[in-house]
Structure formats: structure tokens, C-alpha cells
Backbone as numpy.savetxt, mean C-alpha at the origin, in Angstrom:
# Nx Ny Nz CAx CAy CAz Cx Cy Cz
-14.81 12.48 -33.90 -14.33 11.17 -34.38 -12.99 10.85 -33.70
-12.83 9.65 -33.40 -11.58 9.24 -32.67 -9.91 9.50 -33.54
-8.75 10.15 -33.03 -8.05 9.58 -34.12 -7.20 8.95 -33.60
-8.32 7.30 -32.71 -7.20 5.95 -32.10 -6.75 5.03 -33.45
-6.50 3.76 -33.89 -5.89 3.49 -35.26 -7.29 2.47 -35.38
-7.96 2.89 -36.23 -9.58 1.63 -36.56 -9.17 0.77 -37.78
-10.19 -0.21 -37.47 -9.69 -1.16 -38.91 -10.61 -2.13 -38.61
-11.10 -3.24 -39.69 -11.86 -4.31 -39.67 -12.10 -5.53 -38.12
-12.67 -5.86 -38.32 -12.71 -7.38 -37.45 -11.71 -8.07 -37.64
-11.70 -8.00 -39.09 -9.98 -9.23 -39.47 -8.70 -8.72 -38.81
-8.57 -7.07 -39.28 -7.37 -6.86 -38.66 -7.03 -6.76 -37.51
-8.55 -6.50 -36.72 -8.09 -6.49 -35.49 -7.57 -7.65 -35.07
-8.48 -8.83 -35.10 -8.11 -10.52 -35.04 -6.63 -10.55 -34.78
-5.66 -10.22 -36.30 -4.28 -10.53 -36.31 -3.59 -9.69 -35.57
-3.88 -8.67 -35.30 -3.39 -7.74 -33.78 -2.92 -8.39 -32.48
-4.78 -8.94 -32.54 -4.81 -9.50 -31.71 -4.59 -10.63 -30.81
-3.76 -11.77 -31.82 -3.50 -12.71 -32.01 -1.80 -12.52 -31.41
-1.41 -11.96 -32.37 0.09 -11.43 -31.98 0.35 -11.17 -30.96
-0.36 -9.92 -29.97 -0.77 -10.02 -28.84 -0.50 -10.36 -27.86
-1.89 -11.54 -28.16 -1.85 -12.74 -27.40 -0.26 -13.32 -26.94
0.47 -13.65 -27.75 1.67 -14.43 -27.65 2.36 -13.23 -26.89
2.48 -12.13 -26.86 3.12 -11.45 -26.40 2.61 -11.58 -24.76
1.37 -11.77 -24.99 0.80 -11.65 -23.29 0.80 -13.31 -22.61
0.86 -14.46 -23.43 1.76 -15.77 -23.21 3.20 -15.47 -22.25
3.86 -14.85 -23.15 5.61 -14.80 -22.67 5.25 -14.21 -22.00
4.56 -13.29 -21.23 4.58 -12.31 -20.29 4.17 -13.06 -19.02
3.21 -13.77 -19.62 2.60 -15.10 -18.85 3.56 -15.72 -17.57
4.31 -16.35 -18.75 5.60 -17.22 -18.40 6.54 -16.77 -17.96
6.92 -15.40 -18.03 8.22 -15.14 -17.24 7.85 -15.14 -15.53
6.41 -13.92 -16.00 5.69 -14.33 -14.48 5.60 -15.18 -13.86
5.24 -16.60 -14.20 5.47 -17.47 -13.64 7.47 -18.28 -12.95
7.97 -17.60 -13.98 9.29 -17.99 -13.87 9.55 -16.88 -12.15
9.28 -15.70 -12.95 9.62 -15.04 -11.48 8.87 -15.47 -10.08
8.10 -16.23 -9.97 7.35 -16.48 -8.80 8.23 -17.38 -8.41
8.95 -18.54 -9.00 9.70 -19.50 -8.64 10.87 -18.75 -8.13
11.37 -18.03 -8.57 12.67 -17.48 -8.10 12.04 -16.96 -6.85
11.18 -15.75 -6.60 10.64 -15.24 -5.40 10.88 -16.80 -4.49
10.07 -17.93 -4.38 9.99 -18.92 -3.70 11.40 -19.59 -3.50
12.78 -19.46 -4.46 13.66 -20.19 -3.98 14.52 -19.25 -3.09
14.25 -18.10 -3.00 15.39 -17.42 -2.38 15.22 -17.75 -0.96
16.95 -17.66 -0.39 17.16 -18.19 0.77 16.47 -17.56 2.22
15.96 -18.17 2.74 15.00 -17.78 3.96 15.97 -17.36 5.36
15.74 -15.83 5.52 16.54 -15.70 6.65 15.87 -15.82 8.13
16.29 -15.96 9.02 15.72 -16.33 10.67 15.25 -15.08 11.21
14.21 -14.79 11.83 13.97 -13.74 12.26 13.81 -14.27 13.83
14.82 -13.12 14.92 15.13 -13.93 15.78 14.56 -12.84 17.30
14.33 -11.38 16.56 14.13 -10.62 17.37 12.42 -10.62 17.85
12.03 -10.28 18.77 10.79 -10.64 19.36 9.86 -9.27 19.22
9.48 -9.07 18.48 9.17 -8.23 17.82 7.32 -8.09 18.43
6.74 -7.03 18.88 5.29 -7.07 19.55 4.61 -6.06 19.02
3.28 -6.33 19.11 2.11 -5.78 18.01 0.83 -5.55 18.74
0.32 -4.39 18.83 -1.05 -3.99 19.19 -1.97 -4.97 18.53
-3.15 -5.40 18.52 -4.66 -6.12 17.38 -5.37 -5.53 18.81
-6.53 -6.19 17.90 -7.85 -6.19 18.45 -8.03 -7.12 19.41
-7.20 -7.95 19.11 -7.67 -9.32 20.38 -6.21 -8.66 21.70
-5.54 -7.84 21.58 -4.19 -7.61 22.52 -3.06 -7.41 21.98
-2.11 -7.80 22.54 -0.89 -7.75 22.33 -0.54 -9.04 21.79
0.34 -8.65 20.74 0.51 -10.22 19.67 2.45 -10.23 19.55
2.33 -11.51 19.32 3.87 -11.45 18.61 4.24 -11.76 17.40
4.89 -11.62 16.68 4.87 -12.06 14.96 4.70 -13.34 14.77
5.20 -14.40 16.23 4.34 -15.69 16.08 2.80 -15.62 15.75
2.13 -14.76 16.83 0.75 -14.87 17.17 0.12 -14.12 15.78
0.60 -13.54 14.71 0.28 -13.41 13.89 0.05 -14.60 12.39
0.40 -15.26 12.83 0.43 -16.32 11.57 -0.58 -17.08 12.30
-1.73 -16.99 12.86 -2.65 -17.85 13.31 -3.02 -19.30 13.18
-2.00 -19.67 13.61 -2.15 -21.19 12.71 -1.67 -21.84 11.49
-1.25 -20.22 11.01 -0.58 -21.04 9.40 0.88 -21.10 9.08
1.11 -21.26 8.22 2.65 -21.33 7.87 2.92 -20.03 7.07
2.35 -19.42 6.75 2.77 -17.95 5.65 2.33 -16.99 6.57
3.00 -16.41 6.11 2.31 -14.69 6.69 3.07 -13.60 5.66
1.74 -12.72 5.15 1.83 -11.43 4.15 1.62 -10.40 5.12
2.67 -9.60 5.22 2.96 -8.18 5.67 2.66 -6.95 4.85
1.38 -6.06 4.87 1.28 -4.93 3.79 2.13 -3.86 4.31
3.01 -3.53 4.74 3.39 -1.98 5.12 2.76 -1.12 4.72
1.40 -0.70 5.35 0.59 0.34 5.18 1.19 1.56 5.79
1.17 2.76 4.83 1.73 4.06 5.37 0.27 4.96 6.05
0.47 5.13 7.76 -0.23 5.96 8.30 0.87 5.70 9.91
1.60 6.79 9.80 2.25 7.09 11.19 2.00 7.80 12.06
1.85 7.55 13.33 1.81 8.12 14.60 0.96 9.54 14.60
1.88 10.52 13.39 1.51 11.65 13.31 0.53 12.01 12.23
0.19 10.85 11.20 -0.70 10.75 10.60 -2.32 11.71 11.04
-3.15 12.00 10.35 -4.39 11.89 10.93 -5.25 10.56 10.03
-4.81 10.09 8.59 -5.77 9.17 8.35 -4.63 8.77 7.11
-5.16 7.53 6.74 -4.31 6.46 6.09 -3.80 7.39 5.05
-2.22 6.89 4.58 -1.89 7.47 2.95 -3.41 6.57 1.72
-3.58 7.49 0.96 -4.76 7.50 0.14 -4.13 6.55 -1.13
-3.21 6.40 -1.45 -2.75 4.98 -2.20 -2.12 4.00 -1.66
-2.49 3.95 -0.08 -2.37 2.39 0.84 -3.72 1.99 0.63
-4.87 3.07 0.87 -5.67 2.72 1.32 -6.64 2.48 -0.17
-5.97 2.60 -1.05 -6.72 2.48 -2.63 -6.30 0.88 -2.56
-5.14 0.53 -1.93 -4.70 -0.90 -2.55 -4.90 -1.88 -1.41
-5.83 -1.41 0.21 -6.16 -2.29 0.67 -7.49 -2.59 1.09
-8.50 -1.68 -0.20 -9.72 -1.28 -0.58 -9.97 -3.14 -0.84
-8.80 -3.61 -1.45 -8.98 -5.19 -2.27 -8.80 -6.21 -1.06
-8.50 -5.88 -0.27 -7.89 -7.06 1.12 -9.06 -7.42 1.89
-10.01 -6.76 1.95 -11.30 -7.71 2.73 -11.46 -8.76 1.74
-11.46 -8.62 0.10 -11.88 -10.05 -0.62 -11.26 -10.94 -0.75
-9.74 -10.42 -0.63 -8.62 -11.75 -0.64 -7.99 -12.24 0.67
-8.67 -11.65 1.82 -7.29 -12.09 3.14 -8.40 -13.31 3.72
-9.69 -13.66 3.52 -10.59 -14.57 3.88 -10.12 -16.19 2.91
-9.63 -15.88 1.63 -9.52 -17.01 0.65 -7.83 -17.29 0.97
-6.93 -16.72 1.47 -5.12 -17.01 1.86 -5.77 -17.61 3.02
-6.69 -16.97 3.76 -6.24 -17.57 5.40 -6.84 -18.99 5.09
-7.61 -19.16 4.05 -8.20 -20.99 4.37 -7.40 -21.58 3.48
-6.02 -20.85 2.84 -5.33 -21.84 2.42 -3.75 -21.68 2.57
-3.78 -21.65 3.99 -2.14 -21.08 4.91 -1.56 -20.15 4.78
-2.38 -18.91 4.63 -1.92 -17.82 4.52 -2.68 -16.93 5.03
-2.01 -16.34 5.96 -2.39 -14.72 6.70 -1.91 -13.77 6.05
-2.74 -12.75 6.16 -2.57 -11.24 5.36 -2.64 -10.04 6.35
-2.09 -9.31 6.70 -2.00 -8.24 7.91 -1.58 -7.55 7.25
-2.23 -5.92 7.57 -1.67 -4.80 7.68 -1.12 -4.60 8.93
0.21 -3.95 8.53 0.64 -3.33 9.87 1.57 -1.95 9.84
1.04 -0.85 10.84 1.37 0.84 10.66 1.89 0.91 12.04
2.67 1.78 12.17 3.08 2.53 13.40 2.06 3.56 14.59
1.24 3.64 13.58 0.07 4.34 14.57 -0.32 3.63 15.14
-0.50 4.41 16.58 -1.47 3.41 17.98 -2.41 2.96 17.31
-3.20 1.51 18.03 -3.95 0.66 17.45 -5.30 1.58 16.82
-5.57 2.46 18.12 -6.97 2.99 18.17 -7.22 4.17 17.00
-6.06 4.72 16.33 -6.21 5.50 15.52 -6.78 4.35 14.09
-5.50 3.43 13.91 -5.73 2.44 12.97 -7.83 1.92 13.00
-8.15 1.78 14.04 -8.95 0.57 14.50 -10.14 1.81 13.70
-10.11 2.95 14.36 -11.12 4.12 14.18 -11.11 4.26 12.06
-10.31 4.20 11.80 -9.92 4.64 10.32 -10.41 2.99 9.67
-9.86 1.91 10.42 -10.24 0.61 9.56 -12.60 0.82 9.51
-13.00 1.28 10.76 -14.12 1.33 10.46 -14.95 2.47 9.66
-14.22 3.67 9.35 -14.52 4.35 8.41 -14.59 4.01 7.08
-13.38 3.23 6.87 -13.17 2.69 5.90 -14.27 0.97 5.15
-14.43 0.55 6.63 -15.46 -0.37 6.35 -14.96 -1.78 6.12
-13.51 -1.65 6.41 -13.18 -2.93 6.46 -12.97 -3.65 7.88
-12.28 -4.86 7.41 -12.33 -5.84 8.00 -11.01 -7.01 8.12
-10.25 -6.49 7.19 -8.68 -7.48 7.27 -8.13 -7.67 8.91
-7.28 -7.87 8.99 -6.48 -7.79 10.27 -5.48 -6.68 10.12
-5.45 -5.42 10.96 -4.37 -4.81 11.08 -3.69 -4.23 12.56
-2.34 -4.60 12.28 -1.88 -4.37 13.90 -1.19 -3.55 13.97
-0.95 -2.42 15.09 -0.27 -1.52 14.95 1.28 -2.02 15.95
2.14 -1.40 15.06 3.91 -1.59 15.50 4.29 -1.00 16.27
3.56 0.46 16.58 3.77 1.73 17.58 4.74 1.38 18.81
5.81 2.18 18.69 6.54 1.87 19.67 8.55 0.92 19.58
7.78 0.03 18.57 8.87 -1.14 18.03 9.76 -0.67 16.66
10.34 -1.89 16.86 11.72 -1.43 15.42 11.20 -2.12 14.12
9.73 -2.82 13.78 9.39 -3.41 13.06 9.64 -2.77 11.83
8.93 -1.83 11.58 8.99 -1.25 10.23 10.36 -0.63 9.88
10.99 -0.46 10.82 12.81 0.42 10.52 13.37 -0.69 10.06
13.08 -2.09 10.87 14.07 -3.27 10.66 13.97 -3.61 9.05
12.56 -3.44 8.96 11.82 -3.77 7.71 11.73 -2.90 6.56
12.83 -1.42 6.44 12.81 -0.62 5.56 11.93 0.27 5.14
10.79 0.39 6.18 9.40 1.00 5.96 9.53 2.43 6.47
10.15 2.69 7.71 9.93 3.86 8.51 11.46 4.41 8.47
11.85 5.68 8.49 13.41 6.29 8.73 13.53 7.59 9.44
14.37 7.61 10.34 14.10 8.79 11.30 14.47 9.77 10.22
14.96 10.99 11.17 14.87 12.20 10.61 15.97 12.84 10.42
16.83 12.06 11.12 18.11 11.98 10.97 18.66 11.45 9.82
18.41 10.40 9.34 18.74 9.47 8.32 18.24 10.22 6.94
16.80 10.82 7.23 16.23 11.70 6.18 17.16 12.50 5.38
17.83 13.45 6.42 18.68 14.63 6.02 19.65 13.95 5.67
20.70 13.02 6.46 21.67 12.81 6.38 22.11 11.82 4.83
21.19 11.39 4.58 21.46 10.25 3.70 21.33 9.10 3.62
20.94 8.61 5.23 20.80 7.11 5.62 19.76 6.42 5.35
18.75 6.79 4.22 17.76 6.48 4.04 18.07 4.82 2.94
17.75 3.62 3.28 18.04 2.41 2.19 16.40 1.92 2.38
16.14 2.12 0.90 14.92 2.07 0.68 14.82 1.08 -0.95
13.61 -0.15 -1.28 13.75 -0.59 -2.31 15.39 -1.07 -2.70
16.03 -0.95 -1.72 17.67 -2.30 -2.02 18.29 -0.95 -2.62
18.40 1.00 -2.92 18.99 1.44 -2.42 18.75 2.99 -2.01
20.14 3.07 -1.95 20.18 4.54 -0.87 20.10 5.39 -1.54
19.05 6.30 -0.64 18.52 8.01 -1.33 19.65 8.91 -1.37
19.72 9.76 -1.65 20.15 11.33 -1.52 19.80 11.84 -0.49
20.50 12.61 0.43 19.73 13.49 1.81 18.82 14.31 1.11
18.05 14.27 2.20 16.67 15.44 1.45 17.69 16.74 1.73
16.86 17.32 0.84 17.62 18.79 0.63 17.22 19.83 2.08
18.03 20.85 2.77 17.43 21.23 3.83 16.02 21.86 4.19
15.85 23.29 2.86 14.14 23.26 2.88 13.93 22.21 2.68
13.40 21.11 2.74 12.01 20.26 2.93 12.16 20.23 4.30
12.64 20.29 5.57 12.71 20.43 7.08 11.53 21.17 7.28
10.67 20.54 8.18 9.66 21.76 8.59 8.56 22.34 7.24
8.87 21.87 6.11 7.93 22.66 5.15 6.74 21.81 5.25
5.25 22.65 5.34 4.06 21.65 4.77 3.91 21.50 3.74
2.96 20.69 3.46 2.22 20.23 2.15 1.83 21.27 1.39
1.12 22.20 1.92 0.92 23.63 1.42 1.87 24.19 1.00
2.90 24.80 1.64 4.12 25.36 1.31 4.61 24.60 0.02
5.19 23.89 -0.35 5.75 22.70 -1.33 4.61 23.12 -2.51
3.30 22.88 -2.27 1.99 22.84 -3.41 2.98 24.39 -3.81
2.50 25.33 -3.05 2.71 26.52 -3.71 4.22 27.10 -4.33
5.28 26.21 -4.15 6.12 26.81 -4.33 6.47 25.61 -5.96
5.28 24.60 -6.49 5.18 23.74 -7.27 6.36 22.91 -7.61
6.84 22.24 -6.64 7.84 21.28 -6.62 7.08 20.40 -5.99
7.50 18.97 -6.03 6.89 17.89 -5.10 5.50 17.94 -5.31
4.80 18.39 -6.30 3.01 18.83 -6.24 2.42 17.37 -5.61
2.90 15.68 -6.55 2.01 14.87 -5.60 2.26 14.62 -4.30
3.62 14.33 -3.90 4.23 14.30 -2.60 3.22 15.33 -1.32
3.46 16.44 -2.01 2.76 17.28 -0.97 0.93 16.71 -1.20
0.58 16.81 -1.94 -0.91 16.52 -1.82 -1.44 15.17 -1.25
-0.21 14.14 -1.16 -0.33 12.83 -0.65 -0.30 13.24 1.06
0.55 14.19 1.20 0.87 14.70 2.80 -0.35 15.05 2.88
-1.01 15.86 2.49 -2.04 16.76 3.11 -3.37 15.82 3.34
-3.57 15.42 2.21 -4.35 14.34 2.46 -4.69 12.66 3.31
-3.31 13.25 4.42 -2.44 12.17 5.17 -2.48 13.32 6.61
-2.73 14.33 6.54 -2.92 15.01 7.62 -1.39 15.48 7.80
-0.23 15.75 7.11 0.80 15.75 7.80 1.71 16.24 7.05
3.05 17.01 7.03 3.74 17.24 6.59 4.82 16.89 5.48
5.39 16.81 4.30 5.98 16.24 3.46 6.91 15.27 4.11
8.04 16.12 4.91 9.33 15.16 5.51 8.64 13.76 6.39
7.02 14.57 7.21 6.93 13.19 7.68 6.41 12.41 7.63
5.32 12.33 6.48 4.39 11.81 5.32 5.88 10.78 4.84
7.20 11.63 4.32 7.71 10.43 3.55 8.74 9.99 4.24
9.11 9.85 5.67 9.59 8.57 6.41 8.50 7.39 6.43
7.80 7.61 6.19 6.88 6.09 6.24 7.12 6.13 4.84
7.01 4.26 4.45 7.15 4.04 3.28 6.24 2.89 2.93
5.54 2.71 1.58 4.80 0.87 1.60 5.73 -0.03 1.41
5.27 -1.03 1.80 5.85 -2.28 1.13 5.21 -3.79 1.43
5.65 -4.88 0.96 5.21 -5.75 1.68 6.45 -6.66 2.27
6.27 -7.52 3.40 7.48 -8.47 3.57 6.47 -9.43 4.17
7.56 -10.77 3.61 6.86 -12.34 4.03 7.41 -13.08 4.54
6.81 -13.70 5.51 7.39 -14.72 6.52 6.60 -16.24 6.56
7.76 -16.95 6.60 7.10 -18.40 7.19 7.47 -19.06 7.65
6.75 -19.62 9.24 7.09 -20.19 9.97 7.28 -22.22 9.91
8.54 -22.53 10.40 8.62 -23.59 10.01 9.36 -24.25 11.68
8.84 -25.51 12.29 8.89 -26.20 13.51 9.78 -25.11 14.61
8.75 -24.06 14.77 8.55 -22.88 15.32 9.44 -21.51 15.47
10.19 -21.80 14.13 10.74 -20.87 13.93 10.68 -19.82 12.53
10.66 -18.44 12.87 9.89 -17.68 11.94 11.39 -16.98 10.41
11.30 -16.77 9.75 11.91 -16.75 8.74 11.42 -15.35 7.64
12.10 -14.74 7.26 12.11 -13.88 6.51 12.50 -13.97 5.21
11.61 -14.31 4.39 11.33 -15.10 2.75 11.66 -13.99 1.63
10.83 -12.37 2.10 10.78 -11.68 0.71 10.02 -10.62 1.22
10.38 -9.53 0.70 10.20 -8.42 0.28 10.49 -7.17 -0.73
8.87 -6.69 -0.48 8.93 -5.94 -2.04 8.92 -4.05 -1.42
9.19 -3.35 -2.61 8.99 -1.95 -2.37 8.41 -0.95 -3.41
7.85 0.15 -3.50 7.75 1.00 -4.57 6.84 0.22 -5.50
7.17 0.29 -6.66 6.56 -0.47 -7.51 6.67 -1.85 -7.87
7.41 -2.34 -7.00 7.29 -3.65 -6.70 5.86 -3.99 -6.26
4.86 -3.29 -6.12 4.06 -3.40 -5.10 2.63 -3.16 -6.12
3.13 -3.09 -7.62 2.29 -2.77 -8.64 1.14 -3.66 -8.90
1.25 -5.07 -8.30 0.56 -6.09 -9.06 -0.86 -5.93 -7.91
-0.15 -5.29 -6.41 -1.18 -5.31 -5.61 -2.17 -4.37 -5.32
-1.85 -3.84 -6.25 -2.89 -2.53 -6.80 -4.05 -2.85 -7.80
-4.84 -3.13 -7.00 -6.15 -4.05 -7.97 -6.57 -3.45 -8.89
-7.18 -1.72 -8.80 -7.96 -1.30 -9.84 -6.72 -1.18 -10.72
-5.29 -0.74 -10.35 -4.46 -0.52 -11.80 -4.79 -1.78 -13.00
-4.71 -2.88 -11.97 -4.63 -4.29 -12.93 -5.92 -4.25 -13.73
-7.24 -3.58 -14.13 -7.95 -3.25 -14.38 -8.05 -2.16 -15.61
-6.89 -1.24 -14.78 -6.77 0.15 -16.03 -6.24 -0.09 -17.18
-5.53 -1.22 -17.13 -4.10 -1.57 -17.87 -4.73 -2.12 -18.54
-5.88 -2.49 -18.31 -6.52 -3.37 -19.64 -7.61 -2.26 -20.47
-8.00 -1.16 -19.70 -9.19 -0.18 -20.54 -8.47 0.47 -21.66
-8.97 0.74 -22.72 -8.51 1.33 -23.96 -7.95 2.72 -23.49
-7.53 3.31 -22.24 -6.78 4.77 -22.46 -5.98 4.51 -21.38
-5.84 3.03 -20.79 -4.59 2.38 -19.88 -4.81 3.37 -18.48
-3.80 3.25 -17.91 -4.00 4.11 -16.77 -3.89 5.66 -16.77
-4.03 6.39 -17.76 -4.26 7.97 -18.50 -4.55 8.81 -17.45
-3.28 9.27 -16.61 -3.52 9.59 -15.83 -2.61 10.59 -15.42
-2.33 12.25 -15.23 -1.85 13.33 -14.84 -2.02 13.91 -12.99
-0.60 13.23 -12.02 -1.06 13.76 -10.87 -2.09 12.82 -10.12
-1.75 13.07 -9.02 -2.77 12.40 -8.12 -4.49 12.22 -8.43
-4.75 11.46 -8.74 -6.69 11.63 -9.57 -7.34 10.99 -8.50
-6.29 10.02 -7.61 -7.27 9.08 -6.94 -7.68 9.61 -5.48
-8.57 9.18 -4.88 -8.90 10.03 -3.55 -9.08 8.36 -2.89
-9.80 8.53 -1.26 -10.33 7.15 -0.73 -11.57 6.98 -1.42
-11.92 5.83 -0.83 -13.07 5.74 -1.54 -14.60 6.19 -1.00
-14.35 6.63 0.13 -16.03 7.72 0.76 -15.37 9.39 0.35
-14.74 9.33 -0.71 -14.06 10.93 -0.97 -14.45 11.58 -2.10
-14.84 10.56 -2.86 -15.07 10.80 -4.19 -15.85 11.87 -4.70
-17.08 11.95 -3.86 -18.43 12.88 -4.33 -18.34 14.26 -3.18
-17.11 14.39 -2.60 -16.75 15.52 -1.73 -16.00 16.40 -2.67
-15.13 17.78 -2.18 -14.40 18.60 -2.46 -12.71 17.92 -2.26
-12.12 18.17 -3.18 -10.37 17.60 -2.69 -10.28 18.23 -1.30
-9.79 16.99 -0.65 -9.17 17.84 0.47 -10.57 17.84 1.91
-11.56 17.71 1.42 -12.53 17.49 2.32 -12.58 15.88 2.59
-12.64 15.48 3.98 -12.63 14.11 4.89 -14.44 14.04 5.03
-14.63 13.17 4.84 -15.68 12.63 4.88 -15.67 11.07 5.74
-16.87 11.53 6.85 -16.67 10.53 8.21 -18.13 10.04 8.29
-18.57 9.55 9.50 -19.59 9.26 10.02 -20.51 8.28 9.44
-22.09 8.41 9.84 -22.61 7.19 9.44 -23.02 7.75 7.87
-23.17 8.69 6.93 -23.22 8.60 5.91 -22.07 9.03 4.68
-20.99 8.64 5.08 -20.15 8.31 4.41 -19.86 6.98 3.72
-20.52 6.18 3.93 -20.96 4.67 2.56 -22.25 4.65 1.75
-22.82 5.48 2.16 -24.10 5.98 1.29 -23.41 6.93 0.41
-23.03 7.82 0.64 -22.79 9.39 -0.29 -21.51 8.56 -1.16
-20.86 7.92 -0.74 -19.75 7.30 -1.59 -20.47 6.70 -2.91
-21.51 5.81 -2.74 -21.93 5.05 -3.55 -23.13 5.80 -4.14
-24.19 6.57 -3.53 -25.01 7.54 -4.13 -24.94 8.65 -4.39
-23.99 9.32 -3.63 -23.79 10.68 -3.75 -24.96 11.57 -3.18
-25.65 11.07 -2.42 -26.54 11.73 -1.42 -27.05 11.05 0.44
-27.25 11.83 0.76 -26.90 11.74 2.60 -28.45 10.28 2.29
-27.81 9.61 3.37 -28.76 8.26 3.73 -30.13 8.41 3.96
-31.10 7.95 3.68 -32.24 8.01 3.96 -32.50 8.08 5.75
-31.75 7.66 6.37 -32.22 7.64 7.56 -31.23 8.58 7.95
């Protein structure tokens, strides 16, 4: 028997009612905060900034295809990566359904990572999507943009992340893997986010998510807003989902994997042509 708090239809009603008004004002501030997001002052973005795609070499002009907005995901998968961080890639699981409905109404949606295009390009078709993502490899995009921090800055302290500054990482984390860290049970998700990222703690966490937005106005591009950390909560589709199931997001430690990972072993990558079958059936493809 449950011991959650039970009671009639009626009482639930007036619960529920109350609620309601509570999820009104919640409504409304939201809305209040979107206006503020929209009035803050638009800075010039003046540096010429260049981008791997699929069609070539782009410039942050050639990214707004025609429109006046452009959404920046700072997806974490760097250079040294072997495959996307596994809660970028949980929250851009949702971007094939929404970057088709922004772009027909002045708005572009891009991912963009530091890994060469072809690593990105190989991982976007595993994955099975289809958004636009360009790789930065090479450029100051994501440093300019608070996303990426050398290793220097790591140790030293120079890390300004989410509007502020870290603590130097402590000296063990230099050189330690994901493994090392698991076993010595400090950092347990950190490290399991690394491993599952192909890569080491320190360099798993110089890349960082975020998003930043730009819009271009009689051809000049502008820097509107950006978010970090959990700023980044609303764009996490299935959470917005959990938050509504009766045990909320009930959740101890990393639970989530990609999504062709699920019906594997932790820690086992799952590739090829029956990896969207076994995801969804849990057995190898008929053909």
C-alpha cells in the first residue's frame, strides 16, 4: 500500500485548485522573465568568427540563414572527446522537432562543439539526427562564449563560468581518469559523465553547455543572451515531463544514458545499423 497522502475526489479538487493558482503566478513571472531576457541591451559582435557545416565553411553571418535570430546550443563534445556528453545529447534528442518550426518563424537553432566537423557529423548520424551542427575547431568561439577553458585557467582559477569564478581545481584532478576518481568515490557523476564521453575528468570539464543568442539587424550581428548550468533547465525536454509524474524527477546519480544505450551494459557504446532497432526493441533488426 502506498504511504503517498490519499483522500477523496473533493479533496483532491481543492488541492488542486490551489495549485493551480500557484502554477498561474508561476505562469506569469515566466512570462515577466521572458520580457526582461528580450529587453536586455544587445552587444555587437564584431569578431569574424568561422565554422566547419556540412555545406563548408560558414561565418556566424552564414549561420542565421536568412533570419534574424540565431539559438546557439553549446553542445559539450571536444576535440578529445570520443562521443557527445550524454546530457547534451539527452537535451538535443528534442531539436530535430523544434529547429524545423523556429526556422519557419526567424529562427535558427545550431549546435555548435569544438570537435572537427567529421567526428560531430559521424556521431549526429548515430544519433539519427538532423538539426544543424557546426563545428568551432580551431577558433575562440566557445572561450569567447564561456563554454571551453584551457588548462591553465583550470588549475589556476581563471575559470568564469555561469557570471562566476570557480576555485582552481585541486592538483590531483591533473591527469586523473574517470576510473581513478570512480574508485577513489569523489566526483562519482563527473567521472562517469567523462567516461562515457571517452575522456578524462579535467578534460571532459573544460567544455561546458550553454546556450547564447544572436540577432542580426541591417547586417550587423549582436549578442542578446546567454544562459549556463541550469539555466539550461527548461531545455531539457524529458525533465519538463518528470516534473509533472507523481515521483518528479526521483532520481540518485547519473540514471540517464543516450538513447541507442539503454538496452546495453553501462558503459557499453552501441553503433551501427542496429542500434535504432535494439534502442526501441531491444533486439538486433530483422535484416
Amino acid at each position: 500500500m502506498t504511504t503517498h497522502t490519499t483522500g477523496t475526489r473533493e479533496e483532491w479538487l481543492v488541492a488542486r485548485l490551489e495549485l493551480l493558482e500557484a502554477e498561474k503566478e508561476h505562469t506569469r513571472h515566466s512570462d515577466e522573465l521572458a520580457r526582461r531576457r528580450q529587453a536586455l541591451p544587445w552587444v555587437r559582435v564584431d569578431k569574424a568568427y568561422r565554422f566547419d557545416t556540412e555545406d563548408g565553411r560558414a561565418s556566424l553571418n552564414d549561420l542565421f540563414r536568412g533570419r534574424s535570430q540565431l539559438l546557439v546550443y553549446h553542445f559539450m563534445f571536444g576535440p578529445d572527446y570520443s562521443a557527445g556528453c550524454p546530457s547534451c545529447s539527452a537535451i538535443a534528442d528534442s531539436f530535430n522537432g523544434i529547429a524545423v518550426h523556429l526556422a519557419n518563424h526567424d529562427v535558427m537553432l545550431w549546435a555548435v562543439s569544438r570537435a572537427p566537423l567529421a567526428k560531430l557529423e559521424a556521431y549526429k548520424r548515430r544519433m539519427g539526427w538532423a538539426f544543424p551542427w557546426a563545428s568551432s575547431y580551431g577558433g575562440d568561439f566557445n572561450a569567447d562564449f564561456n563554454v571551453w577553458f584551457s588548462e591553465e585557467q583550470q588549475r589556476g582559477g581563471g575559470i568564469e563560468y555561469n557570471y562566476r569564478r570557480e576555485a582552481p581545481s585541486r592538483e590531483p584532478l591533473a591527469g586523473k581518469t574517470a576510473q581513478e576518481w570512480t574508485s577513489r568515490g569523489s566526483e562519482g557523476p563527473v567521472a562517469e559523465m567523462a567516461a562515457m564521453s571517452g575522456t578524462d575528468v579535467p578534460t571532459y570539464t573544460r567544455e561546458r553547455p550553454g546556450l547564447s543568442v544572436f540577432a542580426l539587424a541591417d547586417g550587423v550581428i549582436y549578442h542578446t543572451y546567454s544562459a549556463y548550468a541550469r539555466g539550461l533547465d527548461g531545455l531539457w525536454g524529458m525533465y519538463q515531463w518528470r516534473d509533472r509524474a507523481p515521483r518528479g524527477r526521483n532520481e540518485k546519480g547519473v540514471w540517464w544514458r543516450r538513447h541507442d544505450e539503454y538496452d546495453t551494459p553501462r558503459g557499453h557504446i552501441v553503433s551501427g545499423p542496429d542500434a535504432e532497432w535494439k534502442s526501441k526493441f531491444g533486439a538486433p533488426s530483422p535484416t
